[in-house]
C-alpha positions in Angstrom: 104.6 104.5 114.1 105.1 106.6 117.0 108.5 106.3 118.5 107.5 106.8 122.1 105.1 104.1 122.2 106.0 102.0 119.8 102.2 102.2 118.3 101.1 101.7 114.7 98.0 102.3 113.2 97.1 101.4 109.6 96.7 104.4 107.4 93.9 102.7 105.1 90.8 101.2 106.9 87.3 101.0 105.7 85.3 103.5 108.4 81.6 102.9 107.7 80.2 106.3 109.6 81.2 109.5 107.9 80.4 113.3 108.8 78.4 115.4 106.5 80.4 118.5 108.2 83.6 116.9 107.7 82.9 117.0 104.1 82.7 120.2 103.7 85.4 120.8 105.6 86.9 118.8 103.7 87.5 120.8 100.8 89.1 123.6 102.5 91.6 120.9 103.6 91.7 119.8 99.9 92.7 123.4 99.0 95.4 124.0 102.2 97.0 120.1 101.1 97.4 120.9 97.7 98.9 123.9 98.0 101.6 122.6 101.2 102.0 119.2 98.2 102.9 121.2 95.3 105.1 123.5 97.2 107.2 120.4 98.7 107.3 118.6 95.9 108.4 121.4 93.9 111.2 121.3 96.7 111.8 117.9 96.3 112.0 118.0 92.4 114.5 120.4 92.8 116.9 118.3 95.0 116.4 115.7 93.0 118.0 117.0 89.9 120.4 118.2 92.7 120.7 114.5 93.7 121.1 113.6 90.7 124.3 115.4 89.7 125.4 115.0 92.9 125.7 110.7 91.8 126.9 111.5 88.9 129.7 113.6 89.8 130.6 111.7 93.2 129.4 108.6 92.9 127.3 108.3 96.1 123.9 109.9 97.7 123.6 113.1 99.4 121.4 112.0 102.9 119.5 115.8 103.3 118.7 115.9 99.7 117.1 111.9 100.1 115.8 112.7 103.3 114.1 115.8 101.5 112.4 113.6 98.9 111.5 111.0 101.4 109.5 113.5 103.9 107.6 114.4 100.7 106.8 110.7 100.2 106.0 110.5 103.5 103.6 113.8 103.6 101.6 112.5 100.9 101.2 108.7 102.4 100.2 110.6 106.0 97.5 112.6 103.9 96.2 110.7 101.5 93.1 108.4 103.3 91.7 112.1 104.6 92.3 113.0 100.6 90.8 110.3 98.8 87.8 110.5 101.7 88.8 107.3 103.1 88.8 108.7 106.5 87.3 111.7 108.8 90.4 112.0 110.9 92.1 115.1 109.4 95.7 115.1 109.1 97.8 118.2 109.8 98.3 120.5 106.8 101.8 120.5 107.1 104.3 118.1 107.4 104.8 116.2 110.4 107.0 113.0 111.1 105.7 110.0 110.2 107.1 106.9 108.7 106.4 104.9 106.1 106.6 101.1 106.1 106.4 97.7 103.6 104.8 94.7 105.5 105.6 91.4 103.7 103.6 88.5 104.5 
């Protein structure tokens, strides 16, 4: 959802028409995405452990180090329907702001 206009666009439709191009595009993407992913989340493992003592020892949450693991979360929700070729719209390789929600019906 975008904050300025209040749009919202659902991250996983079916799209019938797909680029031959875009494929092979596609796996230099796959390449640049794996390699920002397994950076952050290596990032985001770490403050987790780090989150992790930090409840132990002081009983509450540390906001940066959750707001670390949720951009991660977030990241890999905003690239996945280009990943798992559900889409042609490419995502940026690294991580913008997005957010993430639940609809319950």
């Amino acid at each position: 959802m975008t904050e300025e206009t209040g749009a919202k666009q659902q991250l996983f439709l079916f799209e019938h028409d797909a680029g031959r191009l875009e494929l092979l595009i596609r796996i230099v993407y796959w390449i640049l995405i794996g390699i920002v992913a397994w950076i952050y989340g290596i990032i985001a493992c770490i403050c987790l452990i780090i989150q992790w003592f930090h409840i132990l020892i002081l009983g509450r949450r540390n906001e940066s180090l959750s707001n670390i693991a949720k951009g991660y979360l977030e990241y890999l929700v905003h690239v996945m329907s280009y990943v798992y070729i559900m889409s042609d719209k490419r995502p940026d390789i690294m991580p913008v702001s997005v957010r993430v929600y639940e609809e319950f019906s």
